[in-house]
FIPALO-541042 format. One line per 10 residues: their letters; for each residue x, y, z of N, C-alpha, C, O. Coordinates in steps of 0.001 Angstrom, whole numbers, m for minus. Each point is the difference from the previous one (the first is absolute). Layout:
<nodes>
a) X,Y,Z,X,Y,Z,X,Y,Z,X,Y,Z | ...
</nodes>
This chain:
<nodes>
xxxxxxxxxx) 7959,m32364,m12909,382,350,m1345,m260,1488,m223,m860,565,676 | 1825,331,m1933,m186,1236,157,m811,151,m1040,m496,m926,m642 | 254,2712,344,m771,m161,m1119,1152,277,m1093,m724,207,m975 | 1488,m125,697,1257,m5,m955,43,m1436,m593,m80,m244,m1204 | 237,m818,2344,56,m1251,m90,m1056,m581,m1335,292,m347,m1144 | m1711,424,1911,m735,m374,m390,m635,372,m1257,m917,m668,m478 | 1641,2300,m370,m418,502,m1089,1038,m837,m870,m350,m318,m1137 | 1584,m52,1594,1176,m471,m1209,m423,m1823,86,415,m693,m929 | m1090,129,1866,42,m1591,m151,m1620,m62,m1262,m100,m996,m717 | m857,1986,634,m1267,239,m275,m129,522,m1181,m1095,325,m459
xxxxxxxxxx) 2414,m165,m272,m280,1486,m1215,m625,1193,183,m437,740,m880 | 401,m514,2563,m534,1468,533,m1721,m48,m150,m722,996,56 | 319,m2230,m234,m1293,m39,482,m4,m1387,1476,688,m1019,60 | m1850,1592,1053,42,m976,816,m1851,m458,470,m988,715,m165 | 1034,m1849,648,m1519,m489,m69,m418,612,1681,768,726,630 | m2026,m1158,m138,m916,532,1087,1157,m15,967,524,1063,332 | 124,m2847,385,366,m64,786,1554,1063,m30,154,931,790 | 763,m1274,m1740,1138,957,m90,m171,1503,743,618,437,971 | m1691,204,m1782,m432,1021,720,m227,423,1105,406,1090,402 | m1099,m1900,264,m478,m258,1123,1243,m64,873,195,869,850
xxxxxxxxxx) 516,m1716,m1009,1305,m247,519,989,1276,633,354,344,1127 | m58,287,m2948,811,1318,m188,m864,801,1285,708,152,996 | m2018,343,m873,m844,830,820,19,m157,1448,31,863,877 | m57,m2159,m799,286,m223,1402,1335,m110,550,88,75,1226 | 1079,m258,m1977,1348,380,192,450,1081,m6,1048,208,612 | m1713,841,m1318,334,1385,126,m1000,751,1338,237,1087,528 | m1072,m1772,m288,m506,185,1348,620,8,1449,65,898,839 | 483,m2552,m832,913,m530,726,1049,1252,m276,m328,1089,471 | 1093,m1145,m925,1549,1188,38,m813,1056,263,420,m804,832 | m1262,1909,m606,m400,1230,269,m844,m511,1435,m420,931,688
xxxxxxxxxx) 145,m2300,m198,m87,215,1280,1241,m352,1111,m32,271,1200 | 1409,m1119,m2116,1018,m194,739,996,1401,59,898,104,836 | m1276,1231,m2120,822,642,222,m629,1234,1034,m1030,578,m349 | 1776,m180,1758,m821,1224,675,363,805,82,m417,676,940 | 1548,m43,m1896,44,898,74,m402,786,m382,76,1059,622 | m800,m1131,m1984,m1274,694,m627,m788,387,902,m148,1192,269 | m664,m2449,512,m795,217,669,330,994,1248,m939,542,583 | 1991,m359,m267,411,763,1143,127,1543,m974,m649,882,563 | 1126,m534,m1477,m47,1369,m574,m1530,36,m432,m565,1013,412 | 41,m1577,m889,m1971,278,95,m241,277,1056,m922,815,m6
xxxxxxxxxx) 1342,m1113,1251,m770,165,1451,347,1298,257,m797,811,472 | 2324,m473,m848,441,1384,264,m206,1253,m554,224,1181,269 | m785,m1928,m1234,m423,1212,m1006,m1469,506,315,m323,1185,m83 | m426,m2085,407,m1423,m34,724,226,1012,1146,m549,1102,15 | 1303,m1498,844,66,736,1418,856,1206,m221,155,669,1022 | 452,m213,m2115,524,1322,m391,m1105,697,m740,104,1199,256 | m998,m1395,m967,m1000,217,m210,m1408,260,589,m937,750,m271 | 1172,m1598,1098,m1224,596,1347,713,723,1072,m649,16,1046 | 1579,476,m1000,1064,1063,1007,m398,1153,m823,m647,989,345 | 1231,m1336,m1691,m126,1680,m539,m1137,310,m62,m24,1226,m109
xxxxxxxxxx) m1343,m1780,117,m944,434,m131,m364,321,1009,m982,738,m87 | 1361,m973,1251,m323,483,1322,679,1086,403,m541,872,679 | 1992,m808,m1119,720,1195,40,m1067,1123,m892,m773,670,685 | 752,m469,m2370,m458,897,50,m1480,453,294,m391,1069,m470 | m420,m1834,1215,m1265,m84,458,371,1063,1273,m771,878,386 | 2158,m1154,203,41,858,1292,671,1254,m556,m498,1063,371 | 1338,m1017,m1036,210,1432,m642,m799,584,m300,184,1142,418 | m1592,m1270,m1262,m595,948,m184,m1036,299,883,m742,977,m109 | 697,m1804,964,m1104,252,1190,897,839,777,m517,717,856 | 1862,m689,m1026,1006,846,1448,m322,864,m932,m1022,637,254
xxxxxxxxxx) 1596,m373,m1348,m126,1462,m1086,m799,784,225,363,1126,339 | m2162,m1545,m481,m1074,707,209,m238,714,1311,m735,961,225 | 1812,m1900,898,m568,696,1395,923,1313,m120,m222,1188,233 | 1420,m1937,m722,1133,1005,253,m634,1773,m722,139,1143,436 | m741,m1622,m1516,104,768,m839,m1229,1454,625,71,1223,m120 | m1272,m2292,891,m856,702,937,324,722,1205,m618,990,391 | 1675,m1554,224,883,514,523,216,1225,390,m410,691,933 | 1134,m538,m1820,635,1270,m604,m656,1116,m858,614,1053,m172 | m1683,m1224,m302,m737,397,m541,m992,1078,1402,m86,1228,m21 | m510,m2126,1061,m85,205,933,959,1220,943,m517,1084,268
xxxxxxxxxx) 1844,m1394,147,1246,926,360,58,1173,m682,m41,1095,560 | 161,m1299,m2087,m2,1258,m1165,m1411,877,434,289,1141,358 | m1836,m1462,m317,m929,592,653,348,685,1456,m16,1212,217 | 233,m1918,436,m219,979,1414,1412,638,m54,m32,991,730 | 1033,m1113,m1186,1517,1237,m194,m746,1315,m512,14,1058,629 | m656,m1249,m1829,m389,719,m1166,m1364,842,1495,270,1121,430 | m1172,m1652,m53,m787,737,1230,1252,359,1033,337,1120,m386 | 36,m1273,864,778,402,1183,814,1500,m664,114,970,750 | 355,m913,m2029,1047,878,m675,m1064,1060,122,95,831,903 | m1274,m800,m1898,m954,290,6,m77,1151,1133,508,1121,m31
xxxxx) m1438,m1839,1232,m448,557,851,1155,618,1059,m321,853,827 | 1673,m1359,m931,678,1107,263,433,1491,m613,516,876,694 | m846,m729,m2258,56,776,m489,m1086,1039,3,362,1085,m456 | m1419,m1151,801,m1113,331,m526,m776,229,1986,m1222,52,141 | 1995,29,870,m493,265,1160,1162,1034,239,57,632,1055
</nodes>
């Protein structure tokens, strides 16, 4: 029985068991339907990707960024000490 059903046979009030009923039928249909359950799973595992993605971007960023930072130093000595010998 639905809960539509059971509000128009009831005058839109229903007792323990009715309830009970409606709850566990709307249970039943959200465990027969999977496709929900399959876009929750995907959304989970797109969600723990991106967080791993930008976990590695900014760990690549910082090296990158040391990097170069690094390169820019010894250019900047090398220019340097060719000028100045």
């Amino acid at each position: 029985m639905t809960l539509a059903t059971l509000m128009r046979k009831r005058n839109n009030t229903l007792n323990k068991e009715e309830r009970m009923e409606v709850i566990l039928n709307g249970l039943k249909r959200i465990k027969r339907e999977q496709r929900g359950v399959t876009a929750l799973e995907y959304g989970l595992i797109a969600a723990v990707v991106g967080g791993a993605v930008i976990g590695a971007a900014t760990s690549l960023g910082n090296n990158i960024t040391t990097a170069f930072s690094s390169l820019g130093e010894r250019m900047y000595y090398v220019a340097y000490m060719m000028t100045h010998t």
